[in-house]
BAZAMAR-602620 format. One line per 8 residues: number of its first residue (from 0); their letters; for each residue x, y, z of N, C-alpha, C, O. Coordinates in steps of 0.05 Angstrom, whole numbers, plus 32768, in hexadecimal, padded with zeros to 4 digits. Layout:
residues N
NUM = A = X Y Z X Y Z X Y Z X Y Z; ... .
//
This chain:
residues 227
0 = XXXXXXXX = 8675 88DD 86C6 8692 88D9 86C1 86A2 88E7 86D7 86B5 88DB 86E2; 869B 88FE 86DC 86A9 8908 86F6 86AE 8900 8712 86C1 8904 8722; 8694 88F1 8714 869A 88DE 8724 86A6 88CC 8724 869F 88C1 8739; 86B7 88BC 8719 86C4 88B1 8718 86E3 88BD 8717 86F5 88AF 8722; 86E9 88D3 870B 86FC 88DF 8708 86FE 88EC 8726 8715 88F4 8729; 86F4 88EF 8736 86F3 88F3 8755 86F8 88D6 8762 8705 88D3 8777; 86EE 88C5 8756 86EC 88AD 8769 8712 889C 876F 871D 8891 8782; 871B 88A9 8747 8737 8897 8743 8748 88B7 8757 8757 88B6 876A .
8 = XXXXXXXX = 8740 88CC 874D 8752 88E3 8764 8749 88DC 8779 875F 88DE 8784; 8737 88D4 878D 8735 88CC 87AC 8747 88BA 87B3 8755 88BC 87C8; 8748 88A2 87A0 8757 8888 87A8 8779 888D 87A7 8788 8886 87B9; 8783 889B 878D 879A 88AD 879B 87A0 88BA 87AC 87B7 88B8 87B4; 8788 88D1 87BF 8790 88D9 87CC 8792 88CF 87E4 87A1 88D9 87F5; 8784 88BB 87E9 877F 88A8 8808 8798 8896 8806 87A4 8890 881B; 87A4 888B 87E9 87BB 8884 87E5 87D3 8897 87ED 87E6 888A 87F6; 87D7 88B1 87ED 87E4 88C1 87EF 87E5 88CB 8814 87F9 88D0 8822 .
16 = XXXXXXXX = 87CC 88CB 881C 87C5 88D3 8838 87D5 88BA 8844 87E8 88C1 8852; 87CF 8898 8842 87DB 8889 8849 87F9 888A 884E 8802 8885 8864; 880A 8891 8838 881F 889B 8838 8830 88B0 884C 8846 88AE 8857; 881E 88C1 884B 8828 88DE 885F 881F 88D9 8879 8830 88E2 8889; 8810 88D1 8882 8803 88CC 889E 8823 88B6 88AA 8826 889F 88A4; 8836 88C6 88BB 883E 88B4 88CD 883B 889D 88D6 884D 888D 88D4; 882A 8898 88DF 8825 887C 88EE 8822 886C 88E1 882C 8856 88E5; 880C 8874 88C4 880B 885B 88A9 8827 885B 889B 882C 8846 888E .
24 = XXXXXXXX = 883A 8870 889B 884E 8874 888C 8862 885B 8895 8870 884E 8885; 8860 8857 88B5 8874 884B 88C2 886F 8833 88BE 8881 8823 88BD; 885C 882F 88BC 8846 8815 88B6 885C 880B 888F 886E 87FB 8889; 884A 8822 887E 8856 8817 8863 886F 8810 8867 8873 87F8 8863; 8887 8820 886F 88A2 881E 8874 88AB 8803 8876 88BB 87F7 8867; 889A 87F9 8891 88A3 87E1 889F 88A3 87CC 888E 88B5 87BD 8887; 8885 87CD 8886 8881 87B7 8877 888F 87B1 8850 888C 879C 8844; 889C 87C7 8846 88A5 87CD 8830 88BE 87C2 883A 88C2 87B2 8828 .
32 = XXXXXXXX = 88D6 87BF 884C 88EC 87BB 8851 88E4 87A1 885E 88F8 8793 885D; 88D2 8795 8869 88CB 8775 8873 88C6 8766 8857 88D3 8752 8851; 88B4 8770 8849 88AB 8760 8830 88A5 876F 8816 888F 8778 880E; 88C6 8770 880A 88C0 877E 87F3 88B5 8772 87DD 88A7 8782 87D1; 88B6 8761 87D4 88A3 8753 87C1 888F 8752 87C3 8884 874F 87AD; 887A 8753 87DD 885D 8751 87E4 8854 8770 87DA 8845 8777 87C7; 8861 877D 87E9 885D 879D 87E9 885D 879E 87CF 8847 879D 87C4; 8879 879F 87BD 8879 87A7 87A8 885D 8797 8793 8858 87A3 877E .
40 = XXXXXXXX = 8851 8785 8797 8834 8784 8785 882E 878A 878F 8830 879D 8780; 8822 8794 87A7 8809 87A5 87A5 880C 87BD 87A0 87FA 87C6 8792; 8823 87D2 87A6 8824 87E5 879A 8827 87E9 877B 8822 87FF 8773; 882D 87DA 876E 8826 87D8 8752 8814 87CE 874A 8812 87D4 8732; 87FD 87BB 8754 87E4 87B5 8754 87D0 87CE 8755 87BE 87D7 8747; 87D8 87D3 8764 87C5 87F5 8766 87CC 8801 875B 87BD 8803 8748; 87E1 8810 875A 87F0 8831 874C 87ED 882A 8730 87E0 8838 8722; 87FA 8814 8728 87FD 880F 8709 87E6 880B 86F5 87E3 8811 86DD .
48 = XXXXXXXX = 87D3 87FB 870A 87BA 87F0 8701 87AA 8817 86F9 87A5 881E 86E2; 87A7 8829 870F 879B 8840 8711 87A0 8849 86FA 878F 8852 86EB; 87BC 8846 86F3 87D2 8859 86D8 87BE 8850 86C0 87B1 885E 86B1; 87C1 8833 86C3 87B2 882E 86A7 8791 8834 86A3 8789 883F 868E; 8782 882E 86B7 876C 8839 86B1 876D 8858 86A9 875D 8861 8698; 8785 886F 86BC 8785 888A 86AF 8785 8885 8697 8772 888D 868A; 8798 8878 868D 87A0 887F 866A 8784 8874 865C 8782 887C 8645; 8771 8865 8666 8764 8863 8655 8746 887A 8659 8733 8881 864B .
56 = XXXXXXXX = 874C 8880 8670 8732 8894 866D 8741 88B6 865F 8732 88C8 865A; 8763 88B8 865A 8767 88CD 864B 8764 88C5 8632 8758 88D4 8622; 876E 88AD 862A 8761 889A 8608 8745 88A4 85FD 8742 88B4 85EB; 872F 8896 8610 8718 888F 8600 8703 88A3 860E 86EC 88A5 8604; 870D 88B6 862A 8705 88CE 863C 86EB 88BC 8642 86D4 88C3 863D; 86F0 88A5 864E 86DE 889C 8661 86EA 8889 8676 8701 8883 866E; 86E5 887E 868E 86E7 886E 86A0 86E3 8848 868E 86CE 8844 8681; 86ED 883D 8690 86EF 8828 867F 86FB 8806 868B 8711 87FF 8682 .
64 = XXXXXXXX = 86F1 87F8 869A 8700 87DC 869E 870E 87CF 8685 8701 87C6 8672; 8724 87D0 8687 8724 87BA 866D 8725 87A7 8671 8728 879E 8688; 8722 8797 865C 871B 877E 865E 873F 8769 8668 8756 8771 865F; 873B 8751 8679 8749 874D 868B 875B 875E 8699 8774 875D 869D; 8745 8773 86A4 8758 8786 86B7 875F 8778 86C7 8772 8784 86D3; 875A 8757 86D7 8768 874F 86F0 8781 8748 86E9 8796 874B 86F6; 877C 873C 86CD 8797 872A 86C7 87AD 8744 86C2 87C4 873F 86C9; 87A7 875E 86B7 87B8 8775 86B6 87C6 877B 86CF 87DE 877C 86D2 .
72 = XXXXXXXX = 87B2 8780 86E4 87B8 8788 8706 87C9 876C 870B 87DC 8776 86FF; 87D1 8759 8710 87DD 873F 8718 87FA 8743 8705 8810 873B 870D; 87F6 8754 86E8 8809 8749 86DA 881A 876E 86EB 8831 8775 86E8; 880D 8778 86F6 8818 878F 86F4 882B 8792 8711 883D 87A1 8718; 8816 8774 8720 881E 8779 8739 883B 8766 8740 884B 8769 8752; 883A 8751 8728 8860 8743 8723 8869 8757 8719 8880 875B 8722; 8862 8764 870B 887A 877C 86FF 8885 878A 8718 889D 878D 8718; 887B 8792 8729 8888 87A2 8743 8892 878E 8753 889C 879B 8766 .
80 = XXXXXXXX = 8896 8771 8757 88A3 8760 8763 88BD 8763 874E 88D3 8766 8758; 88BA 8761 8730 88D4 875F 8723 88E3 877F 8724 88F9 8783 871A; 88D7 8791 872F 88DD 87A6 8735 88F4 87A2 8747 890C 87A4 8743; 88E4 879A 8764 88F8 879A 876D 891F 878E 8778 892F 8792 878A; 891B 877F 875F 8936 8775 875D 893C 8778 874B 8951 876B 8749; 8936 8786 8731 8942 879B 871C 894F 87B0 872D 8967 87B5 872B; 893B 87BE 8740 894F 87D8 874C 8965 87D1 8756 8979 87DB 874B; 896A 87C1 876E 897D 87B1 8781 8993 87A2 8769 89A8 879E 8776 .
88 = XXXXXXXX = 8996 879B 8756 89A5 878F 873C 89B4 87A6 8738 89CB 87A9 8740; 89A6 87B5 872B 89B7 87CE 871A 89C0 87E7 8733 89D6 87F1 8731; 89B1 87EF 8745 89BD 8800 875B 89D5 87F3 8761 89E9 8800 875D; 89D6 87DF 876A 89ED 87D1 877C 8A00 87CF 8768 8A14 87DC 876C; 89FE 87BF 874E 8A13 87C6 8739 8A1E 87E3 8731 8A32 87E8 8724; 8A0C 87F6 873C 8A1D 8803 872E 8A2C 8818 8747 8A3B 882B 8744; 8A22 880B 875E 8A30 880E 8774 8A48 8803 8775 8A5A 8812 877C; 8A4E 87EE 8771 8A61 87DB 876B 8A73 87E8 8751 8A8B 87E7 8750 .
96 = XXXXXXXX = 8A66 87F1 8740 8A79 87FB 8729 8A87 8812 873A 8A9F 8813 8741; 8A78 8821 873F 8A7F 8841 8748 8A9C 883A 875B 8AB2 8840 8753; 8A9A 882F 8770 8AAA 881E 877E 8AC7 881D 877D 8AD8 8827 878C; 8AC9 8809 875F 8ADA 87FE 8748 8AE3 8814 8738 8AF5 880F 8728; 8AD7 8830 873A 8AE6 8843 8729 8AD6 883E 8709 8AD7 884F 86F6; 8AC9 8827 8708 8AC3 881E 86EA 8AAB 8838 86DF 8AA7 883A 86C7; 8A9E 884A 86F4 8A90 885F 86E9 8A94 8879 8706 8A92 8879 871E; 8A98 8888 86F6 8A9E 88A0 8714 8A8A 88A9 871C 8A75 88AF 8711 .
104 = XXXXXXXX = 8A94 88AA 873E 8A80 88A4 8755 8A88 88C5 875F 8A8C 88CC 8776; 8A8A 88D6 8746 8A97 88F7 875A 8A8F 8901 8774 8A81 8913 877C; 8A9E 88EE 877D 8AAA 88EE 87A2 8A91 88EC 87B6 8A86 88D6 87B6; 8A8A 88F8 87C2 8A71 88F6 87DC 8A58 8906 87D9 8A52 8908 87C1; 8A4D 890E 87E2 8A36 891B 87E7 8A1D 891D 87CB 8A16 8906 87C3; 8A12 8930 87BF 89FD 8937 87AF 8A0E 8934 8796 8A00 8930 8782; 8A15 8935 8794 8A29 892C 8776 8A2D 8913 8771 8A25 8909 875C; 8A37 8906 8781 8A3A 88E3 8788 8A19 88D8 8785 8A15 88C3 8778 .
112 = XXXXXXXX = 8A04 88E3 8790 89EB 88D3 8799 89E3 88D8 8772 89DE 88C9 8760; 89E6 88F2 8773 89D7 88F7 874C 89E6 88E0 873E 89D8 88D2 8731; 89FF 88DB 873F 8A07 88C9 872E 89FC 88AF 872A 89F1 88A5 8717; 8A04 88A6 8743 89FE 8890 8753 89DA 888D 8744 89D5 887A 8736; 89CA 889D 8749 89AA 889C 873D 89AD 889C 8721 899D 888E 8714; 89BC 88A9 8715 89BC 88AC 86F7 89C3 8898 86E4 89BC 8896 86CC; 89D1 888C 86F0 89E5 8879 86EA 89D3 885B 86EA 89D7 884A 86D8; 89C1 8859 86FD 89B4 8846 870B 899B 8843 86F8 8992 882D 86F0 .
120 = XXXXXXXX = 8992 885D 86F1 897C 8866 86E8 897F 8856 86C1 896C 8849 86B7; 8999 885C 86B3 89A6 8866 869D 89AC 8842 8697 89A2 8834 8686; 89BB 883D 86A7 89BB 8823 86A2 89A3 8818 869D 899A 8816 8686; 8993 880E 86B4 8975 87FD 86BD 896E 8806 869D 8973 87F8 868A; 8965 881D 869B 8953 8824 8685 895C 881D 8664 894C 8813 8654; 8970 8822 8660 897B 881A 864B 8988 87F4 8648 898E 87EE 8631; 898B 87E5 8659 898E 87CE 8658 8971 87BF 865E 8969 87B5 8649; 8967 87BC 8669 894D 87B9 867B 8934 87B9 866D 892A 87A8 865E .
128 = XXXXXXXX = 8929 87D5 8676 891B 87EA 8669 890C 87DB 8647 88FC 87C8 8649; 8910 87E2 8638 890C 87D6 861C 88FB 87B8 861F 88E3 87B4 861C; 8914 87A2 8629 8908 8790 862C 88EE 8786 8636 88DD 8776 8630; 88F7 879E 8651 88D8 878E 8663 88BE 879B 8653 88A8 8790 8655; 88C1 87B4 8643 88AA 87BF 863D 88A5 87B2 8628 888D 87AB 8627; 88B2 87AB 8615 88A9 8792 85FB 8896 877C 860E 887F 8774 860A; 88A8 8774 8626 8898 8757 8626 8877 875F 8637 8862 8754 8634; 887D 8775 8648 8860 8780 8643 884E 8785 863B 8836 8784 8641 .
136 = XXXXXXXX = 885D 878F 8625 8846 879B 8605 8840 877F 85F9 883A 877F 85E2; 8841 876F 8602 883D 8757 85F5 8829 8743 8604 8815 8738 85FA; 8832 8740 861F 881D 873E 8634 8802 8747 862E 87ED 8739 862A; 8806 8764 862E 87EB 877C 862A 87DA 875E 8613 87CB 874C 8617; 87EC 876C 85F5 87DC 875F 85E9 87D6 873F 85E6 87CB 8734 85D3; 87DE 8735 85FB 87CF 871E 85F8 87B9 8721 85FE 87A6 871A 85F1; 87B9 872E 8619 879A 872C 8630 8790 8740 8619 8777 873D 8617; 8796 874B 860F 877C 875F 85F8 876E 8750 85E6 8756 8753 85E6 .
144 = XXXXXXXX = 877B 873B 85D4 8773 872D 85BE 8762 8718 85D2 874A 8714 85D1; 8770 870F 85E1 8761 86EE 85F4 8742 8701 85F9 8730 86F2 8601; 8739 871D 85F7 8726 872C 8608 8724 872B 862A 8710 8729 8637; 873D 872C 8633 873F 871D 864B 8735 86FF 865B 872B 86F8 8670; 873C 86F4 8647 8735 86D7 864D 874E 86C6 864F 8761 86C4 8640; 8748 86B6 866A 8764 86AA 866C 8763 868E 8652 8776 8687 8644; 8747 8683 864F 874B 866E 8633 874F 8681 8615 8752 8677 85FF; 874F 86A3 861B 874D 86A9 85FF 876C 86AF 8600 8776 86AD 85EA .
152 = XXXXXXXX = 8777 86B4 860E 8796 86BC 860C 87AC 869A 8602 87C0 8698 85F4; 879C 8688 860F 87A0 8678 860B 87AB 866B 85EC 87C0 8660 85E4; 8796 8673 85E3 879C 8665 85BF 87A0 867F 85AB 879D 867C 8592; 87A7 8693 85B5 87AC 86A4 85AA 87CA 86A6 859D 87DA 86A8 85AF; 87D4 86A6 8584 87EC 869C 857E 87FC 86B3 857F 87F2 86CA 857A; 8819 86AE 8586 8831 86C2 858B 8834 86D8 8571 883B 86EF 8573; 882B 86CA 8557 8835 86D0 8539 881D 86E9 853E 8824 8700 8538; 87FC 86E6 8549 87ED 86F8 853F 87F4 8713 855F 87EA 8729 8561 .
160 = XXXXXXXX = 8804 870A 856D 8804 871A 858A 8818 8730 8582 8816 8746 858C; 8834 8726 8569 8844 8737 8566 883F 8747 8553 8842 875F 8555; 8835 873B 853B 8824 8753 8527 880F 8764 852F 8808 8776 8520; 8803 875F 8548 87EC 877A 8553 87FC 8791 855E 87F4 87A9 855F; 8810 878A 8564 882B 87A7 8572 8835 87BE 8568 884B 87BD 855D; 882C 87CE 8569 8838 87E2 8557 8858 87E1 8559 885A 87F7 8563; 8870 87D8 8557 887F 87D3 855F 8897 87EF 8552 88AB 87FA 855B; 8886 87F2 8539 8899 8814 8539 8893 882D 8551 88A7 8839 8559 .
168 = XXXXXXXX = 8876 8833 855C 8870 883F 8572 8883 8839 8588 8891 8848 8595; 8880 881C 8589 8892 8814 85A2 88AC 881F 85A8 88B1 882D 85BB; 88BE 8817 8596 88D7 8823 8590 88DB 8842 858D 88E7 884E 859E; 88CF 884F 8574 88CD 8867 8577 88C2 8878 8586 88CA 888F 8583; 88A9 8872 859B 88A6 8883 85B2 88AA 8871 85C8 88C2 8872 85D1; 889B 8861 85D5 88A1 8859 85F1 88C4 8850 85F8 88CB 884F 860F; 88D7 884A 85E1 88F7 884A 85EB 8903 8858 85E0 891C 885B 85E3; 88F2 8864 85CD 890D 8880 85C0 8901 8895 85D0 8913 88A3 85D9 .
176 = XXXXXXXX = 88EA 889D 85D8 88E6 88B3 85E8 88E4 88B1 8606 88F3 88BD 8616; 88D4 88A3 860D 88C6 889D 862B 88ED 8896 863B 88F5 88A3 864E; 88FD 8882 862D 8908 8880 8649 8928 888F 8643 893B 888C 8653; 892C 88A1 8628 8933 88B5 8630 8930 88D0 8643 8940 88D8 8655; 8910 88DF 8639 890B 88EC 863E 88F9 88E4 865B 88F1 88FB 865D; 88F1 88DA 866B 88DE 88D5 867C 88EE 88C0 868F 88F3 88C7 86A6; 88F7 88A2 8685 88FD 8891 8697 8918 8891 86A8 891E 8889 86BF; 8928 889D 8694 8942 88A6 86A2 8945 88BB 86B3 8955 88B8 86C6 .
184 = XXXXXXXX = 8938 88D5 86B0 8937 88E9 86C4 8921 88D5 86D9 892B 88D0 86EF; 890B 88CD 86D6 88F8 88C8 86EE 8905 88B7 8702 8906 88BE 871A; 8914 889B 86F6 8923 8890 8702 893A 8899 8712 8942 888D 8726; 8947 88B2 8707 895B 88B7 8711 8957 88CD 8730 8966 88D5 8742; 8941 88D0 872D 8933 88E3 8743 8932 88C2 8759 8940 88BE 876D; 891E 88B2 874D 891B 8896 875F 892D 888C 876E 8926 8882 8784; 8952 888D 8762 895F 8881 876B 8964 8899 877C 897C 8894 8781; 8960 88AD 8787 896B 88C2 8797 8953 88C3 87B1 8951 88D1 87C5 .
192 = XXXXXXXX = 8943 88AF 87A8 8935 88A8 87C6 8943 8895 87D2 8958 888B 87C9; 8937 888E 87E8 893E 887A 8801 893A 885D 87F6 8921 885A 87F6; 8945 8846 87EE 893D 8832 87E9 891F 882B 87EB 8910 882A 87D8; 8916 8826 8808 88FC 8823 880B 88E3 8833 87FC 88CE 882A 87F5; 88EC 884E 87FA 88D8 8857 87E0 88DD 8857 87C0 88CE 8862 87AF; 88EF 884B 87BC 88F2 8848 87A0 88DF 883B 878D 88D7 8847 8779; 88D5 881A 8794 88C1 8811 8787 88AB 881D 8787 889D 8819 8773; 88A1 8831 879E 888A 883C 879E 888B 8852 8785 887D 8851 8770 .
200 = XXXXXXXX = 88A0 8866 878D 88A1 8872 8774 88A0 8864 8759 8896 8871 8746; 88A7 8854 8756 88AD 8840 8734 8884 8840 8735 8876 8848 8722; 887D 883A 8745 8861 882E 8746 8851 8849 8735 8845 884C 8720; 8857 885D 874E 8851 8883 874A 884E 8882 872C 883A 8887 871E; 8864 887C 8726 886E 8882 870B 8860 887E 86F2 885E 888D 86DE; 8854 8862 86F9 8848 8853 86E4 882F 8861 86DE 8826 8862 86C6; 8821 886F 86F5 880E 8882 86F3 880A 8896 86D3 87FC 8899 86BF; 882B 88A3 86E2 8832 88BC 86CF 8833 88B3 86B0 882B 88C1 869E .
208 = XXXXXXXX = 883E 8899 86AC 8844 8888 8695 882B 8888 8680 8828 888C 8668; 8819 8881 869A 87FF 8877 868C 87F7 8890 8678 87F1 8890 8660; 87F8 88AA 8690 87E1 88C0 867F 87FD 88C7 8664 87F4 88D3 8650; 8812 88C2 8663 8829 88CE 864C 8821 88C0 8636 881E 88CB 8621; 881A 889C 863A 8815 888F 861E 87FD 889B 861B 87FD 88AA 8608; 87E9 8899 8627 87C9 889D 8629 87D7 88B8 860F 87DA 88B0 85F8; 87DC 88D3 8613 87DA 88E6 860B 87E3 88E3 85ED 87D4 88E7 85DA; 87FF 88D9 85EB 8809 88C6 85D5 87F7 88C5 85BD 87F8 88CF 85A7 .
216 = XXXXXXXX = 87DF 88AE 85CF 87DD 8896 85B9 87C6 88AA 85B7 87C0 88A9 85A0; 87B2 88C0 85C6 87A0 88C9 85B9 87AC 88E1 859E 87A1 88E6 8589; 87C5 88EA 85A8 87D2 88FE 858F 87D7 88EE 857B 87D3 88F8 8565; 87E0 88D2 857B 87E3 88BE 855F 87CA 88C3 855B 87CB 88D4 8548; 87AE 88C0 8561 8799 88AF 8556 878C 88CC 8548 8782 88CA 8532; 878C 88DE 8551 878E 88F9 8540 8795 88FF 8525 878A 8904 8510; 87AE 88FC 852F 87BD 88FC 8513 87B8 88E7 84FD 87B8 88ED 84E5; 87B3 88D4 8504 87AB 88B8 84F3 878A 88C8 84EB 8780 88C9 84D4 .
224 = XXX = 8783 88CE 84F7 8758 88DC 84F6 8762 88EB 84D5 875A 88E5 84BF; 8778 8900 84DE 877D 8915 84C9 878A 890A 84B8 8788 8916 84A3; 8799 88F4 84B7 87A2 88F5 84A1 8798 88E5 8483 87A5 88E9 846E .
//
C-alpha cells in the first residue's frame, strides 16, 4: 500500500517540479493563454482524476480503480473546459458591476483586488456552484450503477439514478458547508491569482475536495456503524 501512496505523492511532485522549473513554467504559461480549453482538460484530467482516487483510498484506506474511471477522467476533463468560461462569465461581470457602482469596488490596490475575488468567488459559488455539483452527483451515479459500462449507463433509468442520491447529504453538507466554508474562501484566494493560474488552482483544488468528502463520508459511515 505504501507504495502506491509514494507512487500518487511522486506524480504530484513531478507535477509540482513541472510547475516551478522556469523553462517548463514558461512552457505551461504559453500554452494555458494559447489554448485554454485544451489545457484546462488535461489539467483536470489529472489533478481531479488524482483527488478522486485520494478520497477513495481515505474511504476504503486502499488504492482502488473504480469502475469507469476513464469515463470519470473525460467527464472531469469537460468540467475544466466548462471551468474555464464560468471564471471569465462571472469575473468580468462582476468587473463590469464594480464599474457601474452596482457593487463597491473600494477604490485601487489590495482592497479593490479582495473584493473584486470575493465577490467573484461569492457569486460563481452560490449561483453556479449547487447546480453543477447536482448534475455531477448524478453523472457519478450513473457510471456507478451502469458498473462503468457505457451499455450499462445506458438503460439505466433517471427515476432509479435520483433515488440512489443521498440528496439530504448533498444539500446539507457539500452546499450548506463545503461552499460556504471551503469554496468561497478557496475561490476567493483563486481570483487573487493571475488569470492564467486560476484554472489550475480550481484543478489544485479538486484534490483538496476529494480528501474533505473522503473524510466526511468515512465520519457518516461511523456514525451509521454506531448507531
Amino acid at each position: 500500500m505504501k507504495k502506491y501512496d509514494l507512487l500518487w505523492a511522486a506524480v504530484l511532485a513531478g507535477i509540482a517540479a513541472f510547475l516551478l522549473t522556469p523553462a517548463s513554467h514558461r512552457i505551461f504559461v504559453t500554452l494555458s493563454m494559447a489554448h485554454p480549453y485544451l489545457m484546462a482538460f488535461a489539467k483536470f484530467l489529472l489533478l481531479a482524476s488524482m483527488g478522486e482516487l485520494l478520497a477513495i483510498r481515505i474511504t476504503g484506506g486502499e488504492w482502488r480503480i473504480p469502475a469507469g474511471m476513464a469515463y470519470r477522467a473525460v467527464i472531469w476533463g469537460l468540467i475544466g473546459m466548462l471551468i474555464v468560461i464560468v471564471f471569465e462569465f462571472f469575473s468580468s461581470g462582476v468587473v463590469s458591476a464594480m464599474k457601474k457602482g452596482l457593487l463597491p469596488s473600494f477604490g485601487a490596490g489590495f482592497a479593490h483586488d479582495l473584493a473584486f475575488a470575493f465577490f467573484t468567488s461569492a457569486f460563481m459559488n452560490c449561483l453556479f456552484a449547487p447546480t453543477f455539483m447536482a448534475a455531477h452527483r448524478i453523472i457519478d451515479t450513473y457510471i456507478d450503477l451502469g458498473n462503468g459500462r457505457l451499455r450499462g449507463m445506458a438503460i439505466v433509468p433517471l427515476t432509479e439514478v435520483i433515488k440512489k442520491i443521498d440528496w439530504y447529504g448533498f444539500v446539507a453538507f457539500v452546499v450548506g458547508k463545503t461552499i460556504p466554508f471551503f469554496w468561497i474562501p478557496a475561490h476567493t484566494v483563486t481570483f487573487l491569482l493571475p488569470p492564467e493560474y486560476r484554472v489550475l488552482a480550481a484543478a489544485f483544488l479538486s484534490i483538496a475536495l476529494g480528501g474533505i468528502l473522503a473524510f466526511a463520508k468515512r465520519k457518516n459511515s461511523k456514525q451509521t456503524a454506531k448507531a
